[in-house]
DOFI-792941 format. One record per atom (N, C-alpha, C): atom name; z, x, y. Coordinates in pm, whole numbers, always signed. Each point is the difference from the previous one (the first is absolute). Example, Ala and Ser with C-alpha at 12.3 -4.5 7.8 and 13.67 -1.06 7.14 Angstrom:
// residues 2
<atom->N	zz->+780	xx->+1319	yy->-569> .
<atom->CA	zz->+0	xx->-89	yy->+119> .
<atom->C	zz->+0	xx->+90	yy->+120> .
<atom->N	zz->-72	xx->-35	yy->+105> .
<atom->CA	zz->+6	xx->+82	yy->+119> .
<atom->C	zz->+73	xx->-77	yy->+109> .
This chain:
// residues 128
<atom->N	zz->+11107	xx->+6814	yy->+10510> .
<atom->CA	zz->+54	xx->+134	yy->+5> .
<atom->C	zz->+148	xx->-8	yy->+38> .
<atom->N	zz->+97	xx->+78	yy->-69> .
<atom->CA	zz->+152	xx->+14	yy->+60> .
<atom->C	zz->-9	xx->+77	yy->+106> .
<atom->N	zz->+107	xx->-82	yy->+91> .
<atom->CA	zz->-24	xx->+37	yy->+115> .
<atom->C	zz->+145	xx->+92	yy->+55> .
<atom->N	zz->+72	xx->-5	yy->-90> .
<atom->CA	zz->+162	xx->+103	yy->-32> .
<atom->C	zz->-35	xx->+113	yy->-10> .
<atom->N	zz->+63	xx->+74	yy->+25> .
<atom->CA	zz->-30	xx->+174	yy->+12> .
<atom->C	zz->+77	xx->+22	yy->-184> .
<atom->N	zz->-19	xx->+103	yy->-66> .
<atom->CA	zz->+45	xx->+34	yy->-101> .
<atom->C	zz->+119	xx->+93	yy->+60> .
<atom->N	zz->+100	xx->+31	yy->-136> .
<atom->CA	zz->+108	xx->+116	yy->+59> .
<atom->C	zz->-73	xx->+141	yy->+42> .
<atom->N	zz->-116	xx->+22	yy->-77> .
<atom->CA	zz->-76	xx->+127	yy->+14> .
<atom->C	zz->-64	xx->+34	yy->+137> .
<atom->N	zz->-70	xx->-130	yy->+32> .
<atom->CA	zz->-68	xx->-8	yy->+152> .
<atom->C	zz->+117	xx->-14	yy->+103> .
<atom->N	zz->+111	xx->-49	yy->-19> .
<atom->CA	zz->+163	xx->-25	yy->+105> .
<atom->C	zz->-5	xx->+169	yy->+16> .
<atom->N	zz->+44	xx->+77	yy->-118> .
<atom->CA	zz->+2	xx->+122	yy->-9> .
<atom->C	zz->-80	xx->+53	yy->+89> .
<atom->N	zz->-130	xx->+35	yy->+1> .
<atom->CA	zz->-72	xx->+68	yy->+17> .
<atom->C	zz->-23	xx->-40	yy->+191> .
<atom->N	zz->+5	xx->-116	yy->+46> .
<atom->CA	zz->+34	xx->-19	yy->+113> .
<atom->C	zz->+92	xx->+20	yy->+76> .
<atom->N	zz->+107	xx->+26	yy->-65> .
<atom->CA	zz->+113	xx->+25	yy->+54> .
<atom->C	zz->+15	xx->+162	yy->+27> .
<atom->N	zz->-47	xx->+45	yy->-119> .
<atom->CA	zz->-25	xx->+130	yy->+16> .
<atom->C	zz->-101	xx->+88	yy->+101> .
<atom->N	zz->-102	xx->-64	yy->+41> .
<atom->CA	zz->-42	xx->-7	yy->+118> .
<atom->C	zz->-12	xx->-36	yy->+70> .
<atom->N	zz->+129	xx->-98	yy->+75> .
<atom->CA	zz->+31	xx->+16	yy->+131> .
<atom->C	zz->+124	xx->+72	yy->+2> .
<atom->N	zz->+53	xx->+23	yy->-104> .
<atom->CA	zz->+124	xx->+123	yy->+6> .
<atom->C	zz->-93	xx->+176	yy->+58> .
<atom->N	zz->-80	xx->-21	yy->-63> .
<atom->CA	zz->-106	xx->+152	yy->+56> .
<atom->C	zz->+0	xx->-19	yy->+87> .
<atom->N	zz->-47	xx->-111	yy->+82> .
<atom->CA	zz->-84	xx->-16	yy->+147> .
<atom->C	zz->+135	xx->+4	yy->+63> .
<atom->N	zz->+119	xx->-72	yy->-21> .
<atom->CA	zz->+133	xx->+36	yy->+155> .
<atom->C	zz->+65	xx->+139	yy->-75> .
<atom->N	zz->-63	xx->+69	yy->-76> .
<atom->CA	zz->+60	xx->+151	yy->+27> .
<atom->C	zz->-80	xx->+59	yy->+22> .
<atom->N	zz->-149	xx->+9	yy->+27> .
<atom->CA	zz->-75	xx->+94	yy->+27> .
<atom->C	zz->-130	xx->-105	yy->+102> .
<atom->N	zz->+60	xx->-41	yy->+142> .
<atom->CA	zz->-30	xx->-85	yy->+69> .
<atom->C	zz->-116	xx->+69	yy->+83> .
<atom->N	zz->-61	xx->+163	yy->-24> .
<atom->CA	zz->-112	xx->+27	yy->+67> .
<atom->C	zz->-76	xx->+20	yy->-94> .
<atom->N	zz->-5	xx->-27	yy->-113> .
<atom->CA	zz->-118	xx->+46	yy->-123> .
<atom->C	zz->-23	xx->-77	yy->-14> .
<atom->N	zz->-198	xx->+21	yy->+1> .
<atom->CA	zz->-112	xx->-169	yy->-11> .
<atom->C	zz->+63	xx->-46	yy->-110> .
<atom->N	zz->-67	xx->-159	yy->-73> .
<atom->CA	zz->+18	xx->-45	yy->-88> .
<atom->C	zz->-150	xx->+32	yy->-63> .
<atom->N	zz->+22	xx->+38	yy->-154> .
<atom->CA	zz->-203	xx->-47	yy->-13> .
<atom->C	zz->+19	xx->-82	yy->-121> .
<atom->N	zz->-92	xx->-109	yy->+1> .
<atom->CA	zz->+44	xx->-98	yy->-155> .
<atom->C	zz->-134	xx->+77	yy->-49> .
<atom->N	zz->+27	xx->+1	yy->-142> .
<atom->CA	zz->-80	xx->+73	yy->-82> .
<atom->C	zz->-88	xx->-83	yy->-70> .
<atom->N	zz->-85	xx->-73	yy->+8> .
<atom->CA	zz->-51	xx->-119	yy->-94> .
<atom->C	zz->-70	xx->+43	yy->-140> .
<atom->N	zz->+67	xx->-83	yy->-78> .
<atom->CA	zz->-79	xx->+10	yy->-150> .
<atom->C	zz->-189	xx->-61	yy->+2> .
<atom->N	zz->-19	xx->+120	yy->-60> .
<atom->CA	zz->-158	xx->-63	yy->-7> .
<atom->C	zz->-45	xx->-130	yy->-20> .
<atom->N	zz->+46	xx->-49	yy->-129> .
<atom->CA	zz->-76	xx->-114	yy->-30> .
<atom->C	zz->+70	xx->-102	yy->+120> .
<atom->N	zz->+102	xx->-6	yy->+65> .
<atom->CA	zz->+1	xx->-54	yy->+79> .
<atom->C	zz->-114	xx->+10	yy->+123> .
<atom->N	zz->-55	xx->+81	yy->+65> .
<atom->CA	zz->-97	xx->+81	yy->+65> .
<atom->C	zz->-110	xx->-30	yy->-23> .
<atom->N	zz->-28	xx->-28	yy->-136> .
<atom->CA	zz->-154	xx->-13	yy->-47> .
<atom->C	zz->-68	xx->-81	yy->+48> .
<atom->N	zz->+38	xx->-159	yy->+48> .
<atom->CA	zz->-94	xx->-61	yy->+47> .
<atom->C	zz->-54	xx->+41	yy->+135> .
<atom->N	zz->-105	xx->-68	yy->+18> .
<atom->CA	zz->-7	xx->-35	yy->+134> .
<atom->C	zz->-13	xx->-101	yy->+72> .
<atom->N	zz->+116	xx->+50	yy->+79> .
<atom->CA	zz->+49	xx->-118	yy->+75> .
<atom->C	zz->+149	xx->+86	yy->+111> .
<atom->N	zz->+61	xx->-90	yy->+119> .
<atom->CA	zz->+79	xx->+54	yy->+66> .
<atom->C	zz->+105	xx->+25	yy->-48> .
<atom->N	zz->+104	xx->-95	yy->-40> .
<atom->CA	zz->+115	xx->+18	yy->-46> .
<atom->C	zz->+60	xx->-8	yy->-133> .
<atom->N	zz->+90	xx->+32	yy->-84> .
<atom->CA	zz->+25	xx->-18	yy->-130> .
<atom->C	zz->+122	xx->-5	yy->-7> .
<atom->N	zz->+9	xx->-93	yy->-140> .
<atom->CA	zz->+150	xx->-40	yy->-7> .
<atom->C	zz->+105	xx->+143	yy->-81> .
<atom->N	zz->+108	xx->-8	yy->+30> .
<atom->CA	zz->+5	xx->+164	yy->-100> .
<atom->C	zz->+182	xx->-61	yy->+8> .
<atom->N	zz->+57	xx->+136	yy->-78> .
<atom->CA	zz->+165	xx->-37	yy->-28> .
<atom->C	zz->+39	xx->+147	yy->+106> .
<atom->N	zz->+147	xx->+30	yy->+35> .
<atom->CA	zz->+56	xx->+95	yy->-3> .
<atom->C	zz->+18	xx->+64	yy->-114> .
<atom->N	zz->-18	xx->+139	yy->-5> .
<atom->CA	zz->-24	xx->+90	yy->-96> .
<atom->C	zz->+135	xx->+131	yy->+74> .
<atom->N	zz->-32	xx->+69	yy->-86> .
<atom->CA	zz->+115	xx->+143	yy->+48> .
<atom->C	zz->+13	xx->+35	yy->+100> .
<atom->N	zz->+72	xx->+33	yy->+91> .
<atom->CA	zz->-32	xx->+97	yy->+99> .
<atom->C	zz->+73	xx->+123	yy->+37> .
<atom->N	zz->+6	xx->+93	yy->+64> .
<atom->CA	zz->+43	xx->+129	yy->+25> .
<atom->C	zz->-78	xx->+75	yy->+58> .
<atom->N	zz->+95	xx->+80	yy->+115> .
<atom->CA	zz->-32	xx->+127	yy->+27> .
<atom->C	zz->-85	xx->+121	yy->-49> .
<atom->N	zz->-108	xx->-15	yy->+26> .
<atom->CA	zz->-72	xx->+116	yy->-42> .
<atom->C	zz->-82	xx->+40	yy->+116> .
<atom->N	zz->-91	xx->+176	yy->-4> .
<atom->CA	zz->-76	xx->+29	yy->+39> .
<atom->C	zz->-142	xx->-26	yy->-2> .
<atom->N	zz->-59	xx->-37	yy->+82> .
<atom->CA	zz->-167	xx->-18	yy->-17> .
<atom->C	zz->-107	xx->+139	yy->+86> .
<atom->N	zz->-117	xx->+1	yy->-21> .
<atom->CA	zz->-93	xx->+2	yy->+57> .
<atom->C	zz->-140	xx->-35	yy->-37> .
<atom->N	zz->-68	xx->+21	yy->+151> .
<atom->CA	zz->-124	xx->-38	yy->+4> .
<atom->C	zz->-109	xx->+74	yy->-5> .
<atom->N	zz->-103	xx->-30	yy->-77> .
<atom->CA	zz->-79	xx->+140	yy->-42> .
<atom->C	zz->-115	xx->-61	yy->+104> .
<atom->N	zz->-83	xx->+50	yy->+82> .
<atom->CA	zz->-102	xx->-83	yy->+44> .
<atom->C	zz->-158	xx->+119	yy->-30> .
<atom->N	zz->+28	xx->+50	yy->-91> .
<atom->CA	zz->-135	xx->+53	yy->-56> .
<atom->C	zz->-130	xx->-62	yy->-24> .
<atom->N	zz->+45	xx->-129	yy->-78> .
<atom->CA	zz->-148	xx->-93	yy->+3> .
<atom->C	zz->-20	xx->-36	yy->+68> .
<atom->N	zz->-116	xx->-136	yy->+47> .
<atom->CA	zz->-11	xx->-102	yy->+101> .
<atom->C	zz->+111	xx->-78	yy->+19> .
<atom->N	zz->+91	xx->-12	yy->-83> .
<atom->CA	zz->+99	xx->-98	yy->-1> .
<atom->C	zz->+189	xx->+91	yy->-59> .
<atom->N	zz->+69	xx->-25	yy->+64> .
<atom->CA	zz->+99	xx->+111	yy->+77> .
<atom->C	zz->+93	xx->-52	yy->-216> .
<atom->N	zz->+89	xx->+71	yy->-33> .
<atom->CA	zz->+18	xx->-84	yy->-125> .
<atom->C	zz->+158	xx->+65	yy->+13> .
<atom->N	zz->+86	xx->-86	yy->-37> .
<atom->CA	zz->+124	xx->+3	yy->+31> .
<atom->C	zz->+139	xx->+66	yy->-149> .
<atom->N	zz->+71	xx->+92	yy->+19> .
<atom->CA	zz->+50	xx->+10	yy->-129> .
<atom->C	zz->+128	xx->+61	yy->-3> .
<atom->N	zz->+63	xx->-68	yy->-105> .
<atom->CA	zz->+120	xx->-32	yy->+17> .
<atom->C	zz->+80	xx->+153	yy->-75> .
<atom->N	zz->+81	xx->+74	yy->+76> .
<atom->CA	zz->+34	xx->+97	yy->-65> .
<atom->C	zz->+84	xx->+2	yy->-164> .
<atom->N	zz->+93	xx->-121	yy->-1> .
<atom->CA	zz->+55	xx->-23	yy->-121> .
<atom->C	zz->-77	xx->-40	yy->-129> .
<atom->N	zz->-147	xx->-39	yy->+33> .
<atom->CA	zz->-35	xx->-43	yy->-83> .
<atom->C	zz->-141	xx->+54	yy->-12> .
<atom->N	zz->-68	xx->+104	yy->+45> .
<atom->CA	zz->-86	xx->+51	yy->+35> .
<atom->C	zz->-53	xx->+113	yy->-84> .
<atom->N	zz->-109	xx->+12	yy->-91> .
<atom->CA	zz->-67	xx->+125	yy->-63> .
<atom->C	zz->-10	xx->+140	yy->+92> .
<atom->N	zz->+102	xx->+70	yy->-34> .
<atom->CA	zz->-29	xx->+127	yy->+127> .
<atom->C	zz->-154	xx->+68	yy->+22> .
<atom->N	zz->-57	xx->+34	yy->-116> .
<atom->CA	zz->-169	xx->+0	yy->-12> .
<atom->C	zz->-76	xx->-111	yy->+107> .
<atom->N	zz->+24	xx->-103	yy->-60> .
<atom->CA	zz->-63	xx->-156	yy->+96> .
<atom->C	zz->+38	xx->+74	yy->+215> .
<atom->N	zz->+86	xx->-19	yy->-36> .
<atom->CA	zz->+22	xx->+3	yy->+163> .
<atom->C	zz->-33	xx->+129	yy->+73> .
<atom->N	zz->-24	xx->+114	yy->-83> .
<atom->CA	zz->-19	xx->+126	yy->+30> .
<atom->C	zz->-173	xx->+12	yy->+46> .
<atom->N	zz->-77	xx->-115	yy->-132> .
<atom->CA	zz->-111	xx->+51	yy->-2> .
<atom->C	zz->-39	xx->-81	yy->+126> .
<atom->N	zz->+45	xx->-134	yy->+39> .
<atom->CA	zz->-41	xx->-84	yy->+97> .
<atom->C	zz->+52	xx->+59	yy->+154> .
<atom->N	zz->+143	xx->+37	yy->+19> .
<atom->CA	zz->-15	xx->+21	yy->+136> .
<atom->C	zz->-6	xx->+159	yy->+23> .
<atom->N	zz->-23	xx->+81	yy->-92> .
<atom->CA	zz->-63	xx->+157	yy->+59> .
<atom->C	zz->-170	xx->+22	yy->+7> .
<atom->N	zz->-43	xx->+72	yy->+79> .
<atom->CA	zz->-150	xx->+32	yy->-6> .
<atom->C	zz->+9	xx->+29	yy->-132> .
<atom->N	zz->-168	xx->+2	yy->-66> .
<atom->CA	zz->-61	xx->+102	yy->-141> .
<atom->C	zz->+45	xx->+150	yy->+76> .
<atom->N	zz->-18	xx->+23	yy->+75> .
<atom->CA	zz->+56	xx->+150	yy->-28> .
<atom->C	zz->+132	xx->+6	yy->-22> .
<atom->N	zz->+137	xx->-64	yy->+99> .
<atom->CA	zz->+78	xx->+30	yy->-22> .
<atom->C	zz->+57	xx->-32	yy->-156> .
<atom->N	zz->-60	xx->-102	yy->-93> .
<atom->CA	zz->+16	xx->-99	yy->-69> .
<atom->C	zz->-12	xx->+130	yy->-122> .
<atom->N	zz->-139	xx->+54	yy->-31> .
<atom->CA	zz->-106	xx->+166	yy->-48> .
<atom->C	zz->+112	xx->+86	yy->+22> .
<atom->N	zz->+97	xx->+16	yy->+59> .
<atom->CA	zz->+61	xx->+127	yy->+67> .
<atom->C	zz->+146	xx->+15	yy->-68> .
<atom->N	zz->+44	xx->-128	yy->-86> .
<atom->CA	zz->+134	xx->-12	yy->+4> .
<atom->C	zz->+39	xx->+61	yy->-137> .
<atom->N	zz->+97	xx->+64	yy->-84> .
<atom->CA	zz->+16	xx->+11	yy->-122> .
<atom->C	zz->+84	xx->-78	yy->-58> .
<atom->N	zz->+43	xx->+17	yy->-137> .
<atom->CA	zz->+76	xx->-78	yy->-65> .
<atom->C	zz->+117	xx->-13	yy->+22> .
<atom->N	zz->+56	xx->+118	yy->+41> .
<atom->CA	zz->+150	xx->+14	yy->+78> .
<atom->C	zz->+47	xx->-62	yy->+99> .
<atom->N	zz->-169	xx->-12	yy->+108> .
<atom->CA	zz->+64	xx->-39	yy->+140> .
<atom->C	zz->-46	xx->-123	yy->-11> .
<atom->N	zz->-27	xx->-110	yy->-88> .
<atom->CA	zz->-15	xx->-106	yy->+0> .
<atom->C	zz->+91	xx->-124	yy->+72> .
<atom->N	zz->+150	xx->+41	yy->-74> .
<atom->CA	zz->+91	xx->-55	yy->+38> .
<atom->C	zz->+54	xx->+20	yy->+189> .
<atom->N	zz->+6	xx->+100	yy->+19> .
<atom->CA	zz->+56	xx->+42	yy->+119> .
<atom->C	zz->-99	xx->-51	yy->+71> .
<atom->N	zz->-122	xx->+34	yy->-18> .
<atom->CA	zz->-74	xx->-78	yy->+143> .
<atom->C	zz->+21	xx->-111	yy->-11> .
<atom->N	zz->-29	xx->-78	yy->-117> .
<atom->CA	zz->+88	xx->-158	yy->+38> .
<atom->C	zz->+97	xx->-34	yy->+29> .
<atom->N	zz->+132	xx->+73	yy->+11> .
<atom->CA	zz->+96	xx->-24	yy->+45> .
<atom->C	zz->-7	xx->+15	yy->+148> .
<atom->N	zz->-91	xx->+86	yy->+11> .
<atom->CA	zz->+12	xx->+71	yy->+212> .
<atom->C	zz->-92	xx->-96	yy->+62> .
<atom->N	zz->-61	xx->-85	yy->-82> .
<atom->CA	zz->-140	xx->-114	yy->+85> .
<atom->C	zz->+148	xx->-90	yy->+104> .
<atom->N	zz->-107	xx->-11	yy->+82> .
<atom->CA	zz->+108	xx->-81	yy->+103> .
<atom->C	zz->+9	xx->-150	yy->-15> .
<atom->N	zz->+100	xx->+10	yy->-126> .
<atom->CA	zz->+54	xx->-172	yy->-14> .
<atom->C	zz->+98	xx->-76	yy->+72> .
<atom->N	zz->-26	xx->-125	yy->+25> .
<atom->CA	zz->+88	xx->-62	yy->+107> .
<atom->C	zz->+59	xx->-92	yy->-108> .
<atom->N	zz->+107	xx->-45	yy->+43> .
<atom->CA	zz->+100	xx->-98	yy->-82> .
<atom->C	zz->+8	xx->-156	yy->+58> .
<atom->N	zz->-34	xx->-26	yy->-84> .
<atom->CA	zz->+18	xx->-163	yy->+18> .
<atom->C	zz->+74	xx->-91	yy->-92> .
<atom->N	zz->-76	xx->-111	yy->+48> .
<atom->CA	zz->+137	xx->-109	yy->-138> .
<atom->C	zz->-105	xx->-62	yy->-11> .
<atom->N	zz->-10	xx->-11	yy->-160> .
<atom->CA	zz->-130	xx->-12	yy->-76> .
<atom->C	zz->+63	xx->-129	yy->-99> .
<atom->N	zz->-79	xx->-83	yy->+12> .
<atom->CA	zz->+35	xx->-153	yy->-98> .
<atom->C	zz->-102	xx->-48	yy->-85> .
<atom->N	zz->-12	xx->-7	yy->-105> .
<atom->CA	zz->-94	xx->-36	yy->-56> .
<atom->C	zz->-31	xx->-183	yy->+13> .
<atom->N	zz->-76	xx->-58	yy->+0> .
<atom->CA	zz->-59	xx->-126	yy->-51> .
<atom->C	zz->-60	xx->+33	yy->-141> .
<atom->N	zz->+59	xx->-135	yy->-48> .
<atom->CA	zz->-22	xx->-9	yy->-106> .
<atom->C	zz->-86	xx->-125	yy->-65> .
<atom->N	zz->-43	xx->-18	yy->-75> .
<atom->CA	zz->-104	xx->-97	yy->-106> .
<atom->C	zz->+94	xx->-119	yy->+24> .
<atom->N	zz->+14	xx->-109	yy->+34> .
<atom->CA	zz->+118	xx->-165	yy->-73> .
<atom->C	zz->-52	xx->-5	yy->-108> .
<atom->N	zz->+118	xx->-4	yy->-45> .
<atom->CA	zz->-16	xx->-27	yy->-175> .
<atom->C	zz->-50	xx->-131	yy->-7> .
<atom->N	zz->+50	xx->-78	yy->+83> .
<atom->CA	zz->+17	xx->-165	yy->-23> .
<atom->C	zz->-158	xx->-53	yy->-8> .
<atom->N	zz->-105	xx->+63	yy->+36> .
<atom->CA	zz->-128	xx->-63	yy->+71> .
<atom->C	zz->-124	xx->+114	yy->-107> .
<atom->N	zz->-41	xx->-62	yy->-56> .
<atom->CA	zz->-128	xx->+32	yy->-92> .
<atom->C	zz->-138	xx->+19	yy->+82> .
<atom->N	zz->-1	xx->-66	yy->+96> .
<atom->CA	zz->-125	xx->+49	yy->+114> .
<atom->C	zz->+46	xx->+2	yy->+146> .
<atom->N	zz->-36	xx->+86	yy->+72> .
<atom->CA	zz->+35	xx->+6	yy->+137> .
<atom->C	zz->-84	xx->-76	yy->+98> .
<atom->N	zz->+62	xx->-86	yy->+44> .
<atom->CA	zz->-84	xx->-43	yy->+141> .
<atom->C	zz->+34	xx->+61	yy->+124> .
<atom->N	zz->-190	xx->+0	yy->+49> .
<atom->CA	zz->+27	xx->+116	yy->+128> .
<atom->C	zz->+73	xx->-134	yy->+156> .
<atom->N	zz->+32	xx->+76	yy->+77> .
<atom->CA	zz->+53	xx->-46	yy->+94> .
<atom->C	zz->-62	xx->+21	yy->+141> .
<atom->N	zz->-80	xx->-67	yy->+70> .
<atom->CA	zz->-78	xx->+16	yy->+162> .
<atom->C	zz->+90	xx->+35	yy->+89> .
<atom->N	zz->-18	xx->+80	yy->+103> .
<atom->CA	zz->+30	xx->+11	yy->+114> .
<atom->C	zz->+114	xx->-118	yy->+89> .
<atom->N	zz->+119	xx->+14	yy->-6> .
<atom->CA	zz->+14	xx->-124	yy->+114> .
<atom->C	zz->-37	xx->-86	yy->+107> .
């Protein structure tokens, strides 16, 4: 495997730690690509991917709380997950938008992980 960063991954690192010393109280969240994710196992190998400033929230309606990213987010999707069925039953076509805009999103610095191109199968990685 090359073990050199590409100009794209230089980029994209640089670009987030340029986020992180200007906006030095907003979490970081790395965003992981699925098929990276898919196995099971602890750790996975992944690239720097994009990052930026955006809004998130957390819907915790199901058993399991589900996280979503305002820039990139189905306004339907996030509406139907973090409002009750009633409030969800209650809303019209108009006020679709505005209640998603008024949900209480917090801002963070959001980075994606990405797939290595370089590697055709992923090996998982144990615990230290």
């Amino acid at each position: 495997m090359n073990t050199t960063l590409s100009a794209k991954e230089k980029n994209n690192r640089a670009e987030l730690f340029r986020l992180m010393q200007e906006n030095p109280d907003l979490p970081v969240f790395p965003i992981v690509d699925g098929e990276i994710a898919g196995e099971i196992c602890e750790y996975w190998l992944g690239t720097w991917g994009v990052a930026r400033v955006d809004e998130y929230i957390i819907a915790l309606g199901n058993e399991r709380g589900e996280m979503f990213i305002k820039g990139n987010s189905n306004v339907l999707e996030v509406l139907a997950r973090y409002l009750s069925d009633d409030e969800f039953n209650a809303l019209t076509v108009e006020s679709c938008r505005s209640r998603y805009n008024n949900l209480p999103w917090k801002k963070a610095i959001i980075v994606y992980i990405d797939l290595p191109k370089e590697i055709g199968r992923l090996v998982c990685h144990d615990k230290f």
